[in-house]
SELO-93212 format. One record per residue (C-alpha): residue number from 1; residue in three letters; chain; x, y, z. Coordinates in steps of 0.2 Angstrom, whole numbers, plus 5000, padded with zeros to 4 digits. Layout:
REM residues N
<atom n="NUM" res="ala" chain="A" c1="X" c2="Y" c3="Z"/>
...
This chain:
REM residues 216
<atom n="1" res="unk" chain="A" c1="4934" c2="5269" c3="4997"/>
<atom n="2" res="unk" chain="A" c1="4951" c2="5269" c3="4993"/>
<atom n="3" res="unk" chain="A" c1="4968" c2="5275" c3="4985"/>
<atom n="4" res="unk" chain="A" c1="4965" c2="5288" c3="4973"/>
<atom n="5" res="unk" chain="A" c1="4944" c2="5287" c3="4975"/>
<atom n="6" res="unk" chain="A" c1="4948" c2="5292" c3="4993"/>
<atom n="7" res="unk" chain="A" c1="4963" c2="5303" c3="4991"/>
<atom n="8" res="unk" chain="A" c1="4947" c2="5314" c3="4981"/>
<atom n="9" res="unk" chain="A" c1="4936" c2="5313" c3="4995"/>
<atom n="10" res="unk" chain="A" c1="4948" c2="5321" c3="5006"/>
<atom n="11" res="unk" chain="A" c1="4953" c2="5334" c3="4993"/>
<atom n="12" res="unk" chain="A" c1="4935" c2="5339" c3="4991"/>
<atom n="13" res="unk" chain="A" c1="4930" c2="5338" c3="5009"/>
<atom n="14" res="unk" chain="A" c1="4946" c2="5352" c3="5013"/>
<atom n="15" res="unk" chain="A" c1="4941" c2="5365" c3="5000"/>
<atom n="16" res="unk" chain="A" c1="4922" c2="5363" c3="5003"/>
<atom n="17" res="unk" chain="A" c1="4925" c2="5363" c3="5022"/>
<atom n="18" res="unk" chain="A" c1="4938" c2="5382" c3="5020"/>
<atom n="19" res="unk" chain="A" c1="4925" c2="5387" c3="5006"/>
<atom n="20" res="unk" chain="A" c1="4906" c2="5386" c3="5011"/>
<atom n="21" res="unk" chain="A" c1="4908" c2="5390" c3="5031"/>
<atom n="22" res="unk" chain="A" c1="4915" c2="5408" c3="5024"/>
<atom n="23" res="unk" chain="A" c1="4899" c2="5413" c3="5013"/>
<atom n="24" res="unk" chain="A" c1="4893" c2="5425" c3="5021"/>
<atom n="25" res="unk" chain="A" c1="4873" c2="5419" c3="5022"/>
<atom n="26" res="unk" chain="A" c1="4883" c2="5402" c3="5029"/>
<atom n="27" res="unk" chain="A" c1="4894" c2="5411" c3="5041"/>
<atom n="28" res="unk" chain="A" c1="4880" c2="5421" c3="5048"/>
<atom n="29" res="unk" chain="A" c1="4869" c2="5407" c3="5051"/>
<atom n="30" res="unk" chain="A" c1="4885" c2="5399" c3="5062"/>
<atom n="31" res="unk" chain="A" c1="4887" c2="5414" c3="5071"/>
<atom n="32" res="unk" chain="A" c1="4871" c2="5417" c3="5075"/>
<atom n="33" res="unk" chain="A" c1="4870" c2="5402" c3="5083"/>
<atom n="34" res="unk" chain="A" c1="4889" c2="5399" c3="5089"/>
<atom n="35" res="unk" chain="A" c1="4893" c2="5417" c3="5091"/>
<atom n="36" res="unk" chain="A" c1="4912" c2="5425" c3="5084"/>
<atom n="37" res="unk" chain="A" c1="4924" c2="5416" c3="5094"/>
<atom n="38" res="unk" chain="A" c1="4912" c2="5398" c3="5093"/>
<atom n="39" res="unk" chain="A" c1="4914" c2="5401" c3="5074"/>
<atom n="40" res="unk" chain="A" c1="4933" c2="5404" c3="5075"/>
<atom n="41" res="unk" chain="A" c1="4933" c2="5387" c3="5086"/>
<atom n="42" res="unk" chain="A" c1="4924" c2="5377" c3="5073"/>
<atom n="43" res="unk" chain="A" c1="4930" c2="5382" c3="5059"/>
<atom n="44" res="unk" chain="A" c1="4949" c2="5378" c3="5065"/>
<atom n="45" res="unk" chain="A" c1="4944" c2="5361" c3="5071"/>
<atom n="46" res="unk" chain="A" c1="4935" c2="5359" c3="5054"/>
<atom n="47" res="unk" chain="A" c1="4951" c2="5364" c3="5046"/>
<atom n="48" res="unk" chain="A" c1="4965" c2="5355" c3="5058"/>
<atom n="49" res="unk" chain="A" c1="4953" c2="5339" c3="5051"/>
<atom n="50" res="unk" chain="A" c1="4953" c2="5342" c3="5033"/>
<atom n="51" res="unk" chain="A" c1="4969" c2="5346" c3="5034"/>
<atom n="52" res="unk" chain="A" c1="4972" c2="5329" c3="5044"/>
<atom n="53" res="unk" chain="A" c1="4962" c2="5316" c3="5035"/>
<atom n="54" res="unk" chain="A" c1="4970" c2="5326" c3="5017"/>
<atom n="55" res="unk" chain="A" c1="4989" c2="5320" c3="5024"/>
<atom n="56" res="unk" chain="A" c1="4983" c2="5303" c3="5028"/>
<atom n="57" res="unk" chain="A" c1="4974" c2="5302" c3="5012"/>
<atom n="58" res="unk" chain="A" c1="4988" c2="5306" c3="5002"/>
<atom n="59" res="unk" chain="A" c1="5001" c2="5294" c3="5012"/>
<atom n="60" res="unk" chain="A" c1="4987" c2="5281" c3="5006"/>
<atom n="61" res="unk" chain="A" c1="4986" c2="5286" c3="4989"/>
<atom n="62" res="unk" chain="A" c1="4994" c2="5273" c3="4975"/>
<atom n="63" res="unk" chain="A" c1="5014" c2="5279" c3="4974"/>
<atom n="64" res="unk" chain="A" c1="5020" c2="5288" c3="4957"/>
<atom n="65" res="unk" chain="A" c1="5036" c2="5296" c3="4958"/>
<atom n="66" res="unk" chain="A" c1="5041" c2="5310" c3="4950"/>
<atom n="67" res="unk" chain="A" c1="5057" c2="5314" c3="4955"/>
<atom n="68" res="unk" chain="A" c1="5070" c2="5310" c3="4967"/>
<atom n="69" res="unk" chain="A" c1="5074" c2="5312" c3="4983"/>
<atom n="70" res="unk" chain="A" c1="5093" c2="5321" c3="4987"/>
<atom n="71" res="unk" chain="A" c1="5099" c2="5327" c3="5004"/>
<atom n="72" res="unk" chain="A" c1="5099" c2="5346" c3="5000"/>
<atom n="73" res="unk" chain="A" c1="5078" c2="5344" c3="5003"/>
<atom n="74" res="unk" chain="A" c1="5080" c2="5341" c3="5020"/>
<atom n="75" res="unk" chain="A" c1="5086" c2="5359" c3="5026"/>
<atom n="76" res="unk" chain="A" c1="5078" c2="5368" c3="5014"/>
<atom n="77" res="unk" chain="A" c1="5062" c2="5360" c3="5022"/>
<atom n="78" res="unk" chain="A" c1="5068" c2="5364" c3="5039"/>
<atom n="79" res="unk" chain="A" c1="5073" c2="5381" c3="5033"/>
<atom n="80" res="unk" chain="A" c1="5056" c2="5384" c3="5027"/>
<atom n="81" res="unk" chain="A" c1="5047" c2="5376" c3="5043"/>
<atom n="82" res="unk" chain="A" c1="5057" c2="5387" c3="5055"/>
<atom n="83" res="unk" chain="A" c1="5052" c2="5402" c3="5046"/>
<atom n="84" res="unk" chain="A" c1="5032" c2="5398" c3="5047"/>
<atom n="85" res="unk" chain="A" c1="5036" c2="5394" c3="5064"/>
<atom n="86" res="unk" chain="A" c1="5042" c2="5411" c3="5069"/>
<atom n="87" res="unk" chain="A" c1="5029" c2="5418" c3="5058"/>
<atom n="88" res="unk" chain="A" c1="5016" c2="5411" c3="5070"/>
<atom n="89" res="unk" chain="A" c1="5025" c2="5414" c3="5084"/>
<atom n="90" res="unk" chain="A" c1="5027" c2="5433" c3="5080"/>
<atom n="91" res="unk" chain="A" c1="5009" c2="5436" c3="5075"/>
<atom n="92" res="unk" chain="A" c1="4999" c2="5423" c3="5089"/>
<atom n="93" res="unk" chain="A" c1="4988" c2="5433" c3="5100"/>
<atom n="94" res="unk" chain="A" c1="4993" c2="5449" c3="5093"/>
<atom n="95" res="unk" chain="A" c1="4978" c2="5461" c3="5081"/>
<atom n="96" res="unk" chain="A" c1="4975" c2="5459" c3="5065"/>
<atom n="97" res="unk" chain="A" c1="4961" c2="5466" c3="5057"/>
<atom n="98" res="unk" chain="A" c1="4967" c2="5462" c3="5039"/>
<atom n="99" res="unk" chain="A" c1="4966" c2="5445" c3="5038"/>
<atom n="100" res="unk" chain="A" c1="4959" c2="5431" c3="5048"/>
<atom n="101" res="unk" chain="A" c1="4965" c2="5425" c3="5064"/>
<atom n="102" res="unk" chain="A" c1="4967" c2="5444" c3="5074"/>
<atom n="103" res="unk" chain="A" c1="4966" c2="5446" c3="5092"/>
<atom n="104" res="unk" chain="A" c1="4956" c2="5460" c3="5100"/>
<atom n="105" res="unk" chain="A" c1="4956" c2="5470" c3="5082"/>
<atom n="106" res="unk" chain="A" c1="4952" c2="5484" c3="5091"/>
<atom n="107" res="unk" chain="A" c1="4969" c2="5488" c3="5099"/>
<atom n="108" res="unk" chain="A" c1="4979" c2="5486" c3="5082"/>
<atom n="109" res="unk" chain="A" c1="4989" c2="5502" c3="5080"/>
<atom n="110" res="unk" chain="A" c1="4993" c2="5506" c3="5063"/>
<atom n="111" res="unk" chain="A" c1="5008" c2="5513" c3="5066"/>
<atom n="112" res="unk" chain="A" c1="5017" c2="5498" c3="5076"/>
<atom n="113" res="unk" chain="A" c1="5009" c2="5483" c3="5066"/>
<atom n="114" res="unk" chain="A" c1="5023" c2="5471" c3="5070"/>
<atom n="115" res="unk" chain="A" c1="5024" c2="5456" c3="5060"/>
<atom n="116" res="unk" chain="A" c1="5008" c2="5462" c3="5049"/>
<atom n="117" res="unk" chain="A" c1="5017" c2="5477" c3="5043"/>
<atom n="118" res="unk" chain="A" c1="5028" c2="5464" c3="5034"/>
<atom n="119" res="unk" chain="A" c1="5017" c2="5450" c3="5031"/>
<atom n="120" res="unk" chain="A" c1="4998" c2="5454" c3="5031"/>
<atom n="121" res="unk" chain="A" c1="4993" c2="5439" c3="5029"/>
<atom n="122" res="unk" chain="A" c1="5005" c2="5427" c3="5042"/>
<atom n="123" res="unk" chain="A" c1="4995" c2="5412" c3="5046"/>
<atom n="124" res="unk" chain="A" c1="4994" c2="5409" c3="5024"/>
<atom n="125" res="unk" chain="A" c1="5012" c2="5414" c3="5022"/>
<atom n="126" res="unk" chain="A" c1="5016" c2="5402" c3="5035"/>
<atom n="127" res="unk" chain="A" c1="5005" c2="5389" c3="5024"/>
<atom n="128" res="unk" chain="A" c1="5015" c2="5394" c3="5008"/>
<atom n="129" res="unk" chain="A" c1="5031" c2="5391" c3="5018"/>
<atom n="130" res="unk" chain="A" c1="5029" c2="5375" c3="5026"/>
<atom n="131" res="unk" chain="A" c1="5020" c2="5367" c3="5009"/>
<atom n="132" res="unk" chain="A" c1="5032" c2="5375" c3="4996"/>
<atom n="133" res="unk" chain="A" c1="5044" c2="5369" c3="5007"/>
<atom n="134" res="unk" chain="A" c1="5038" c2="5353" c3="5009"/>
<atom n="135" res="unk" chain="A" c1="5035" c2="5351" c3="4992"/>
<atom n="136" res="unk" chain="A" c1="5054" c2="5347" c3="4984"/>
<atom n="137" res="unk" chain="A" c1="5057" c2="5331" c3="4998"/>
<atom n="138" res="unk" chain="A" c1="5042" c2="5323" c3="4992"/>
<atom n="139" res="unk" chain="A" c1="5041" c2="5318" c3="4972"/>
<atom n="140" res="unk" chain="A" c1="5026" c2="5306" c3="4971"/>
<atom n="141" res="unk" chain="A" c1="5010" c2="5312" c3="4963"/>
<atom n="142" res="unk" chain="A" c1="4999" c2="5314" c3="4977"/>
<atom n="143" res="unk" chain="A" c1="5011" c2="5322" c3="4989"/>
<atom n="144" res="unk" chain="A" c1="5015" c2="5336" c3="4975"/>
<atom n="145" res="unk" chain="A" c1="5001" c2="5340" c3="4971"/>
<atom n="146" res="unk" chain="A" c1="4995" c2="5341" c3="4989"/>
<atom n="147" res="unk" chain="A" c1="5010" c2="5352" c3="4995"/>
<atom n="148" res="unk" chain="A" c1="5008" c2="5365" c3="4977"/>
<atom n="149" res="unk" chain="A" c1="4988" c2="5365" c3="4982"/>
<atom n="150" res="unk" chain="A" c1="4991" c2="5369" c3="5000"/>
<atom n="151" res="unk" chain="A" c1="5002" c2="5384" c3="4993"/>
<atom n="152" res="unk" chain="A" c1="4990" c2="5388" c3="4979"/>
<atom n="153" res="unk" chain="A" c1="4976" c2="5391" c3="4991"/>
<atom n="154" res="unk" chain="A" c1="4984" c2="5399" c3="5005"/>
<atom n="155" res="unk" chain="A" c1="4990" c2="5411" c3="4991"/>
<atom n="156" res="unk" chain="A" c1="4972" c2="5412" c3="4980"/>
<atom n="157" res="unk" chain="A" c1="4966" c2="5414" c3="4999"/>
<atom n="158" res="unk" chain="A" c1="4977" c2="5431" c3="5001"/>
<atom n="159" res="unk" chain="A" c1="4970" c2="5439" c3="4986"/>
<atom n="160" res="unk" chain="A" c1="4950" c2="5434" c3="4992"/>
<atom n="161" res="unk" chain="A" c1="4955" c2="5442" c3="5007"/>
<atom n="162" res="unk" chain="A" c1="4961" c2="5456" c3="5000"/>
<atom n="163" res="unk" chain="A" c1="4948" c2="5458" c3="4989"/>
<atom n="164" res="unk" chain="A" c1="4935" c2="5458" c3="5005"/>
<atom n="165" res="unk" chain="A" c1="4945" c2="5469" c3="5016"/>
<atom n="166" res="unk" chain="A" c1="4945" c2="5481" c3="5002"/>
<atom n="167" res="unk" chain="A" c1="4928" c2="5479" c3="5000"/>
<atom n="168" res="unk" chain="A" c1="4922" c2="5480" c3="5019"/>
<atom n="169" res="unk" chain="A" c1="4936" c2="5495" c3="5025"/>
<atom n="170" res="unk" chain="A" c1="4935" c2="5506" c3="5007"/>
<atom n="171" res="unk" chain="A" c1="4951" c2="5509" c3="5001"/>
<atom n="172" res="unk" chain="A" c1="4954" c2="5524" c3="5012"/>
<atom n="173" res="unk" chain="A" c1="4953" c2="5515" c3="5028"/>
<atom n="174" res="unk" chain="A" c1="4962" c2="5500" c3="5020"/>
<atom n="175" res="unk" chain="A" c1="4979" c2="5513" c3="5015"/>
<atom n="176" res="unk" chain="A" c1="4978" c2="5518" c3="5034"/>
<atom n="177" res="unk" chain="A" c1="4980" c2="5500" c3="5042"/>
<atom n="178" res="unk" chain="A" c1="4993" c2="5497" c3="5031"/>
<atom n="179" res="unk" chain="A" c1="5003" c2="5513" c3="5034"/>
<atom n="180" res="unk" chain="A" c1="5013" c2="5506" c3="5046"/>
<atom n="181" res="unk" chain="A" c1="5030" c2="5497" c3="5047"/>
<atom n="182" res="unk" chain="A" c1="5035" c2="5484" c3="5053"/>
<atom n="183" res="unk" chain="A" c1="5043" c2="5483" c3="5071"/>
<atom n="184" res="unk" chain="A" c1="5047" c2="5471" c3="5085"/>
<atom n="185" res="unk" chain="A" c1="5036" c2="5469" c3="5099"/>
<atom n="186" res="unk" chain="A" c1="5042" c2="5472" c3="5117"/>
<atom n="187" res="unk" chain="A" c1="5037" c2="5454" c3="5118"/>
<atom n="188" res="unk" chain="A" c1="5049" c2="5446" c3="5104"/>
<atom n="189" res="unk" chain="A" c1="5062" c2="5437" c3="5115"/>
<atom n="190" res="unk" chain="A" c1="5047" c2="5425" c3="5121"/>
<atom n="191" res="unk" chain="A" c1="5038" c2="5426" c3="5102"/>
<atom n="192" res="unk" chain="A" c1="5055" c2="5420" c3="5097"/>
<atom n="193" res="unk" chain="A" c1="5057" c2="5407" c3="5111"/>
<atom n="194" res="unk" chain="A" c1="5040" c2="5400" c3="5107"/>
<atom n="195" res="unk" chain="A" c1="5043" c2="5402" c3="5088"/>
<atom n="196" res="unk" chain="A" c1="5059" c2="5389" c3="5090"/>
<atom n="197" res="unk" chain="A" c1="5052" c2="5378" c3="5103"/>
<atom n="198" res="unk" chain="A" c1="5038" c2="5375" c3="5091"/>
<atom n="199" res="unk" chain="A" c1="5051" c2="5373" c3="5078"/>
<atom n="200" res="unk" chain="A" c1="5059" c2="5358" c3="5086"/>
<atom n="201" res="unk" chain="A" c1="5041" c2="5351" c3="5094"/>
<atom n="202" res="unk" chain="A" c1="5036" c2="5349" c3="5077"/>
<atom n="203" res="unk" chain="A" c1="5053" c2="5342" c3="5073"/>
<atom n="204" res="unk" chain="A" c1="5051" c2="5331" c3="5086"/>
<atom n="205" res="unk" chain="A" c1="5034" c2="5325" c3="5084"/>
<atom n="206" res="unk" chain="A" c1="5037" c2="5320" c3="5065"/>
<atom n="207" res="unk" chain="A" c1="5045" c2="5303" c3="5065"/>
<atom n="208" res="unk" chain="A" c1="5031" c2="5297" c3="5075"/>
<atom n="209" res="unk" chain="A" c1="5017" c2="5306" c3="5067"/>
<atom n="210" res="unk" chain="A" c1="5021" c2="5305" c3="5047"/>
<atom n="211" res="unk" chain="A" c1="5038" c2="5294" c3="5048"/>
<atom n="212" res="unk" chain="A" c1="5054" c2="5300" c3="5042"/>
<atom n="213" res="unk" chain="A" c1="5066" c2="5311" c3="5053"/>
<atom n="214" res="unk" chain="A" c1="5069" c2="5327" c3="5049"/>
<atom n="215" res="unk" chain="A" c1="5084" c2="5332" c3="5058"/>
<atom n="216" res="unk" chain="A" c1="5101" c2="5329" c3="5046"/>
């Protein structure tokens, strides 16, 4: 299979594979089986794969353009991938028991929440950063609509989390966890290094990955 029959395929296998392992009769079954932290292994080498073949596929896809390319794309996309950068930087290996991706939930302190009293929800807004900005240096049909429907489901994503958390905490709980505002960990000089450094790795990495340079 190929072109726009393949381009499907990978769409389909990336929702499926983010939608079913989540159900709850699903994701109990893995961690039974797996345990928590064998879950959260399989399920981000399930999406980095998606994710992968969905990129490939659409660099495959038959080209229709849309729209032009014009030099002002290339730093607002850089612009947006430093952001998501420093968004993941600042909430790696830091608790966050309101949306997925926390470490050791148990220690968050509503009252010094650091990056989450901003953005509950960093890994997805990093998502919406890096597609949205992604989205106006690439104006071909299947690129377009794979950078909006990145940023679609890391944003319908926020709102099922939401929803859950709600559900799960109770509203009373929920209003306490997010109290607090935000604040700069004592570690923010390295977050910040780590944040930039995997700003130009990325940058770096890009022309032999997916092609085209990114620096001006």
């Amino acid at each position: 299979m190929s072109g726009w029959g393949a381009y499907a395929l990978a769409w389909a296998f990336f929702l499926l594979s983010h939608a079913l392992p989540v159900r709850p009769g699903v994701k109990g079954w893995i961690v039974a089986r797996l345990g928590a932290g064998g879950f959260g292994l399989a399920y981000s080498a399930v999406s980095v794969l998606a994710l992968g073949w969905l990129i490939v596929a659409a660099g495959r896809a038959p080209f229709v353009p849309l729209w032009d390319w014009a030099a002002w794309q290339r730093p607002v996309a850089q612009g947006a991938m430093l952001a998501a950068c420093l968004l993941i930087a600042f909430a790696a290996f830091a608790p966050n028991p309101l949306s997925f991706g926390g470490w050791r939930n148990h220690r968050f302190d509503p009252s010094r929440p650091g990056i989450m009293g901003l953005v509950r929800h960093p890994y997805l807004a990093a998502l919406v950063l890096w597609a949205a900005g992604h989205l106006p240096a690439n104006g071909d049909l299947a690129h377009a609509l794979m950078f909006a429907g990145f940023a679609g489901f890391a944003v319908l994503g926020m709102a099922m989390i939401n929803r859950r958390r709600r559900r799960e905490l109770g509203a009373a709980e929920l209003a306490r966890l997010t109290a607090g505002r935000a604040h700069l960990p004592a570690s923010w000089p390295v977050r910040l290094l780590a944040g930039l450094a995997l700003w130009v790795g990325l940058a770096a990495l890009h022309p032999r990955l997916l092609g085209p340079s990114v620096w001006l």
